[in-house]
Every structure is written in C-alpha cells, then in structure tokens.
C-alpha positions as CSV (number, residue, x, y, z in Angstrom):
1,X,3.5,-13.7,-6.6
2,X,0.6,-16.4,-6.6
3,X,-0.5,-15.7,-3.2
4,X,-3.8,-13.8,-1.9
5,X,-5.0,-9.9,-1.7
6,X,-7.4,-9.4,0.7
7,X,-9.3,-6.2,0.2
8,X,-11.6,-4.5,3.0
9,X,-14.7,-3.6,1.3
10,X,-17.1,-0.9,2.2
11,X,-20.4,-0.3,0.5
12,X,-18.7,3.6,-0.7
13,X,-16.9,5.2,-3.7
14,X,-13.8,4.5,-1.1
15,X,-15.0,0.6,-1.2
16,X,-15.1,0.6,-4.9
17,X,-11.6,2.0,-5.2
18,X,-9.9,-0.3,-3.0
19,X,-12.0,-2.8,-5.1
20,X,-10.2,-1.6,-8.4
21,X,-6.9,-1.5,-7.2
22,X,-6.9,-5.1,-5.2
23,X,-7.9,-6.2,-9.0
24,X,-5.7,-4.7,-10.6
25,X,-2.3,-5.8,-8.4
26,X,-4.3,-9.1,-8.6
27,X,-4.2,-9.4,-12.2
28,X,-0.8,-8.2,-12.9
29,X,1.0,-10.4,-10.2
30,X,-1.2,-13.9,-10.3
31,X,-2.8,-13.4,-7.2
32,X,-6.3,-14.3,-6.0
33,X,-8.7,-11.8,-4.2
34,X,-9.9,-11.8,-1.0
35,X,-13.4,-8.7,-0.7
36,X,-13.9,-8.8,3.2
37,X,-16.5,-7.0,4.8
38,X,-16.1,-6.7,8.8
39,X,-18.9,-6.2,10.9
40,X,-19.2,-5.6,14.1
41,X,-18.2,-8.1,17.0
42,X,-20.0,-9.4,19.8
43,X,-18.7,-6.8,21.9
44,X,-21.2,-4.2,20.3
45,X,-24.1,-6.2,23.1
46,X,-22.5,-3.1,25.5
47,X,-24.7,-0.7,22.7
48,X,-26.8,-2.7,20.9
49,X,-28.4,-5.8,22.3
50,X,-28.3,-9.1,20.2
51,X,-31.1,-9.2,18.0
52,X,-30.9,-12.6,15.9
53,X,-33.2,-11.3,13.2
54,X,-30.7,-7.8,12.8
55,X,-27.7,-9.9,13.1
56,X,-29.4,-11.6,9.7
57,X,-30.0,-8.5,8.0
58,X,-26.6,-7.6,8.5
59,X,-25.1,-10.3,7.0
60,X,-27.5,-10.6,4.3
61,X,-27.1,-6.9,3.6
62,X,-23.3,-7.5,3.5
63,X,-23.6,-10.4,1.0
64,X,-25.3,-8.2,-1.1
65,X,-22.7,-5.6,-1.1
66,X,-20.0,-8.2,-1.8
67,X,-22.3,-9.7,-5.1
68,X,-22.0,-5.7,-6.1
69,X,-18.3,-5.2,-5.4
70,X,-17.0,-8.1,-7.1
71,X,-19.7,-8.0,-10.4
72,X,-16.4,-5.3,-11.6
73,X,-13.9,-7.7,-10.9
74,X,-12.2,-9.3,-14.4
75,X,-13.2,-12.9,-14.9
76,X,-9.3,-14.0,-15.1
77,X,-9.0,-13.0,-11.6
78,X,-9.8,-16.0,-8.9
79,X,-12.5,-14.0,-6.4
80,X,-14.0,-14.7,-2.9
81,X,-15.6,-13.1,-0.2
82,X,-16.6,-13.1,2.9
83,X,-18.1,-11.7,5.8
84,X,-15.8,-11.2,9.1
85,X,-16.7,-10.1,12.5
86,X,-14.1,-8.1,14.8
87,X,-14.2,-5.3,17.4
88,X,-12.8,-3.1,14.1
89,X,-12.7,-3.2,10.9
90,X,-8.8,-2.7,10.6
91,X,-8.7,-5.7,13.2
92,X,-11.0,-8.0,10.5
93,X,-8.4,-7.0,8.0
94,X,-5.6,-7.9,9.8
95,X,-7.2,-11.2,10.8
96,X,-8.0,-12.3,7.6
97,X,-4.7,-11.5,6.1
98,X,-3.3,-14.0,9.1
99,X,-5.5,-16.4,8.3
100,X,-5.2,-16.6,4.2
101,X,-1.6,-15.3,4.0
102,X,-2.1,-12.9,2.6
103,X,0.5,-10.7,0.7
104,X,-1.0,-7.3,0.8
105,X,-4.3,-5.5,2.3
106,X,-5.7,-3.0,0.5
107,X,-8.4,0.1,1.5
108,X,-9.6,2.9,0.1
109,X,-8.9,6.5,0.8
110,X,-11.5,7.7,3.3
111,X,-14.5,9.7,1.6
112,X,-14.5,13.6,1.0
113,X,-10.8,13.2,-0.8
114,X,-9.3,15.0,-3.6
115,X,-9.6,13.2,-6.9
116,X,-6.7,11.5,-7.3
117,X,-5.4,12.0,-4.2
118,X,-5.1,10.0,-0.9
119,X,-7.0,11.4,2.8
120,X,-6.4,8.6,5.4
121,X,-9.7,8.0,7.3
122,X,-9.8,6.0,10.8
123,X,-9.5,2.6,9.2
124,X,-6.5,3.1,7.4
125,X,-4.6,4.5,9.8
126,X,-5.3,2.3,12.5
127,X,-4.2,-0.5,9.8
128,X,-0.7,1.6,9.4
129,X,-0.3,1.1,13.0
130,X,-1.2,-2.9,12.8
131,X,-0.6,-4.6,10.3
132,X,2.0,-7.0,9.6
133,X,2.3,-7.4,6.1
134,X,2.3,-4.1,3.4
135,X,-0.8,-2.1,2.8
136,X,-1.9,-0.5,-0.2
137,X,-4.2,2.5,-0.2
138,X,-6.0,3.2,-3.1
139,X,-6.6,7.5,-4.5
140,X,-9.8,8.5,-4.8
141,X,-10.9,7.7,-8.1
142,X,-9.0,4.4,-8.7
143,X,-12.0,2.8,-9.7
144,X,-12.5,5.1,-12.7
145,X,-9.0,3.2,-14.0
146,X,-9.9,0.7,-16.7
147,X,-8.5,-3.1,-15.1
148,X,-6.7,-3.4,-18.2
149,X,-4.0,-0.5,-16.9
150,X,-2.3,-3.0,-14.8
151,X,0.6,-2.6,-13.1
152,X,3.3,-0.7,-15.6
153,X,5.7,1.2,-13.1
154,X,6.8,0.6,-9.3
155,X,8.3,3.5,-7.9
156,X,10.5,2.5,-4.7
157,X,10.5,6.0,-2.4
158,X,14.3,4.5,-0.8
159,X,15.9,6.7,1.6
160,X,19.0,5.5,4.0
161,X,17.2,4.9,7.1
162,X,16.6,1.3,8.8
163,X,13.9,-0.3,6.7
164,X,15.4,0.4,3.8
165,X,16.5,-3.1,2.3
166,X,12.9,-4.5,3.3
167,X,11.3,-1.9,1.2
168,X,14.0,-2.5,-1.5
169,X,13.0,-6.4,-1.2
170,X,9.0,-6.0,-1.5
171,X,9.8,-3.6,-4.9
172,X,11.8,-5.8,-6.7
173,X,9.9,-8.7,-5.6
174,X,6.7,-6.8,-7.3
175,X,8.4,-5.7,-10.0
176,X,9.2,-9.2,-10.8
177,X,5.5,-10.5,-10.1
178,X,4.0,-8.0,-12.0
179,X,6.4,-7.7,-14.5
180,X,6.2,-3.8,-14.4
181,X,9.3,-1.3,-14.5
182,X,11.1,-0.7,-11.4
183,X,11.8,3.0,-10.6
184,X,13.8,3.6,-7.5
185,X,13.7,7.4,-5.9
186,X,16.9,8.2,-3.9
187,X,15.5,10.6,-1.5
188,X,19.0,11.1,0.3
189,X,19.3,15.0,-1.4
190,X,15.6,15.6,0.6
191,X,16.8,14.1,3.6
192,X,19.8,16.1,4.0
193,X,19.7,19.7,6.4
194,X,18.8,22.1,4.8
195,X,22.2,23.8,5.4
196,X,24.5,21.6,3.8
197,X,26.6,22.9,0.6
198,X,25.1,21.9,-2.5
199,X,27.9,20.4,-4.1
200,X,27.7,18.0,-0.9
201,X,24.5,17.4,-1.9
202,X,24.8,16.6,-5.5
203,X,27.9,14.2,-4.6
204,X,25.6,12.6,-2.1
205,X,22.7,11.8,-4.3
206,X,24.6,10.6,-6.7
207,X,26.5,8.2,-4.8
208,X,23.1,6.7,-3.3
209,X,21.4,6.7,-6.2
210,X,24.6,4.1,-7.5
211,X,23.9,2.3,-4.4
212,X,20.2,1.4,-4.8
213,X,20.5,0.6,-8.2
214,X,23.5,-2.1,-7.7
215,X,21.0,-3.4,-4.6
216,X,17.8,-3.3,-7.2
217,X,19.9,-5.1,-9.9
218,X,21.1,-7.7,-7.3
219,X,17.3,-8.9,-6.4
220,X,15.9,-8.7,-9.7
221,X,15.7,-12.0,-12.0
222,X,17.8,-11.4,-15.4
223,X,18.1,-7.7,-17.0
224,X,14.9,-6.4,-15.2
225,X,14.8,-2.4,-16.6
226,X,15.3,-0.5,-13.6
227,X,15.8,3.2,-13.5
228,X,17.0,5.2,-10.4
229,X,15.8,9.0,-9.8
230,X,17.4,11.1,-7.1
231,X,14.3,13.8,-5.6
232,X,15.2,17.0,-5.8
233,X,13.3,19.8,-4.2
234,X,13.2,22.3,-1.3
235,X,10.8,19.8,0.6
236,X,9.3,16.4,0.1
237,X,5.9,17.5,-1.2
238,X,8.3,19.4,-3.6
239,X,10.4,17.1,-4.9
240,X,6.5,14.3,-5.3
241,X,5.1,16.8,-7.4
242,X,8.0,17.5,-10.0
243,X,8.2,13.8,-10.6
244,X,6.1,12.2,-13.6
245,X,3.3,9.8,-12.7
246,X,1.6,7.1,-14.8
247,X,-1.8,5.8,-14.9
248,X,-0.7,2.1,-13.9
249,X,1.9,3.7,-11.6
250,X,2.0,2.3,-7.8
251,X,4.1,3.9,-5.4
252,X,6.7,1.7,-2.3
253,X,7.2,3.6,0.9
254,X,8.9,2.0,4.7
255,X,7.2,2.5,7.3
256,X,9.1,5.0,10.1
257,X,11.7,3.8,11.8
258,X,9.6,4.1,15.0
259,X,7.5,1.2,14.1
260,X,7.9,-1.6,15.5
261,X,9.9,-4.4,13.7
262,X,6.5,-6.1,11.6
263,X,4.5,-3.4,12.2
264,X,3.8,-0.5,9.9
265,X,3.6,3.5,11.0
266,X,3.6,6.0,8.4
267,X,6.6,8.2,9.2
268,X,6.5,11.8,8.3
269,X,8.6,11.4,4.3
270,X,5.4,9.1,4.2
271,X,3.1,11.0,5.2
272,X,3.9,14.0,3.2
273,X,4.0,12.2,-0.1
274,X,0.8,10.7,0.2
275,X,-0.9,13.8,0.2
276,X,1.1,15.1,-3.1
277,X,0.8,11.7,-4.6
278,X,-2.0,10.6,-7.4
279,X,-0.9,7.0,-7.4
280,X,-1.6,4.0,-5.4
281,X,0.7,4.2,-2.6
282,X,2.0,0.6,-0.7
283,X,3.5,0.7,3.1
284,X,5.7,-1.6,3.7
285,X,6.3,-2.4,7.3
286,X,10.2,-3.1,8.7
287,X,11.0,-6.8,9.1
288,X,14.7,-6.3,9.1
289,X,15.4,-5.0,12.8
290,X,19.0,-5.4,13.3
291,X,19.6,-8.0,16.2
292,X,20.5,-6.1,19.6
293,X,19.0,-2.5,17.8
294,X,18.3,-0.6,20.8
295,X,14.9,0.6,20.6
C-alpha cells in the first residue's frame, strides 16, 4: 500500500482504539499515520466568542493529547499529527484524507460499547454518510491488542448487489498489502427470502461462493491463499456469530446500494453485522456505478 492512514483522535478509550488499530493496518501494509485532532471552526463565534488566549489553550491542549496518542505507536511506523479545524469533526476527517490521500480513515467506536464490539456514535456515522475513501472502525478494546497482532485475516462480507467488485477490489488489494489471508463470505444463502426451497439455496451458495473465489484469484498477485465461506443462518446476526474470528482479523463490508457512487452508507447487512462483530470492521464506499444506472 505505501500510502497514508489518517486516524481521528479523541482524548477517550474510543481515541486510543482507533489509535491501535490505524497502527496496526499501518504496520502491516507500509503505510504512514496520520493522528488528527479537529477542533472546532470559526463558525463556533455564533456560541462562543473568539477568545485568542482559549483558542491557544485549545491547541496547546490538543498537542498534548497528540504527544499521548502517538507515545503507543511502534517506532517502525512513520507518525504525524496535526491539529485541524472544521465545522465537524467527521468533516476534519474527510478533509484531511483529501488533502494527504489518504487510503483509509479510521475512528473509534463511540464510548459506553460492549467490549469487543462496535456502537456507532455521531462521528462515525456522519463519516459513513461522507466519506469518499473506506473507513475503518475500530471495537472497543482494540487498544488492549498487542501491535505485534498485525493484520493475519481479511474477511470480505461479498454479497451480489452493485458494489460488489469495489469491495472485492479493496480486499484483495489489502490482502496483498498486508500480506494477510483473504477470506471471502458469500452471503447470497442470507440474502435469499426466506421462502425459497433449500436445495435452491444450497445450489445458490455454492455457485457464488465459485464465483467470488475465481474474481479473488483473478486480483490477487501469485498463489495468494484465499478461502471462500458461504453464511449460513436464519439471519445475518446468525450466520456473524457462527463464524470464527481471530485476534488480527479485520472485517470488508460495501456500503448500501443507496449511497451515492463515492460515498459510503452503511446498508442494513452492514449494519447488522457490526453489532455481532468483535473485529475491526472497514466500509468500503461504491465507486463502480454502472454508466446510465438509474438512480
């Protein structure tokens, strides 16, 4: 990968998580970090009149918080940081990410979140609904996962909706950069109605699950290991929670196919594996609109 990670940083357990994991997907792929902290904008005047000597606090307070986010970070990884100003902090995010190129944003789960688990608070999800490039959120807890871990399995949630071969590309493409096994979950079975015969079923997940695989084999470099899992289970959350999960495990999801093409929205599959899930999980938004798709 080589490129940049920017993570938004927040002086919080949540901070500290996205923190870990922005380290960890930097280290395994080559990348160089980004810690932001956004403040607010000059638009804030409407609440709080300017105050030069508060303005300083607040940027001197933030410096500190970035000298304390980044003391964690492994030596081998190339750090920065900065201090942004924007009417939001999703909107710092996003702007920084324009402006370094960044490859991936990452945030932590908002606090008050199971262990382990993800609980969206108002900065991530106004990020799912903005951003252009993917976004990684980070369980609560990530930052009790030693650096070392890595990045040692990519599971690639692929269903048959549009968005598909742009979630596809961003797996393979981190599998490659990271160097960690691809895992590709065929989620056609869960995506079926309820009503159809089983035996329709079975031959249906086994014929996508031939499908991704020959797609995954097509973008990877060499022999890369790739293995291909159809879900099975009487929902989503169902078939998430019957599937094995490693420490160094990151899961891919597209965003719905309501977004807008560039722009992420976490569709409902989405959303109901990212309660269930106790991995990283990365949004990947659709770039592939098909030309003339009505919309």
């Amino acid at each position: 990968m080589s490129g940049r990670i920017v993570v938004g940083y927040t002086a919080t357990e949540a901070g500290e998580d996205a923190v870990a994991l922005g380290a960890r997907l930097a280290a395994a792929s080559g990348s160089s970090l980004d810690v932001v902290v956004v403040l607010p904008g000059e638009d804030r005047s409407v609440i709080t009149p300017p105050d030069a000597s508060y303005d300083r606090y607040l940027n001197e307070q933030a410096t500190a918080w970035l000298q304390e986010a980044t003391a964690s970070i492994p030596d081998a990884v190339a750090t920065s940081t900065s201090v942004r100003y924007a009417d939001s902090f999703a909107e710092g995010l996003v702007a920084a990410a324009e402006e370094f190129g960044a490859s991936h944003i990452v945030v932590g789960a908002a606090n008050g979140g199971l262990r382990g688990r993800h609980r969206l608070g108002s900065v991530a999800t106004e990020l799912l609904h903005s951003s252009h490039v993917p976004v990684a959120l980070a369980p609560e807890g990530s930052r009790r996962i030693e650096p070392a871990t890595g990045v040692t399995r990519i599971t690639a949630a692929i269903g048959t909706r549009p968005g598909a071969d742009a979630l596809l590309d961003e797996a393979t493409s981190l599998a490659a950069d990271t160097g960690a096994e691809l895992r590709l979950l065929s989620l056609v079975t869960v995506d079926l109605p309820a009503s159809v015969d089983t035996g329709v079923i079975r031959i249906a997940g086994a014929a996508h699950a031939d499908q991704v695989l020959a797609q995954a084999r097509a973008g990877l470099p060499g022999n890369g290991d790739t293995e291909v899992i159809v879900g099975r289970g009487d929902s989503i959350e169902d078939a998430v929670t019957h599937l094995s999960w490693e420490p160094g495990e990151v899961a891919i999801v597209g965003s719905s196919r309501l977004a807008q093409p560039r722009r992420l929205f976490l569709g409902s599959t989405a959303a109901k594996m990212l309660h269930e899930l106790p991995v990283p999980m990365i949004v990947v938004p659709r770039t592939r609109a098909a030309e003339g798709e009505s919309r």
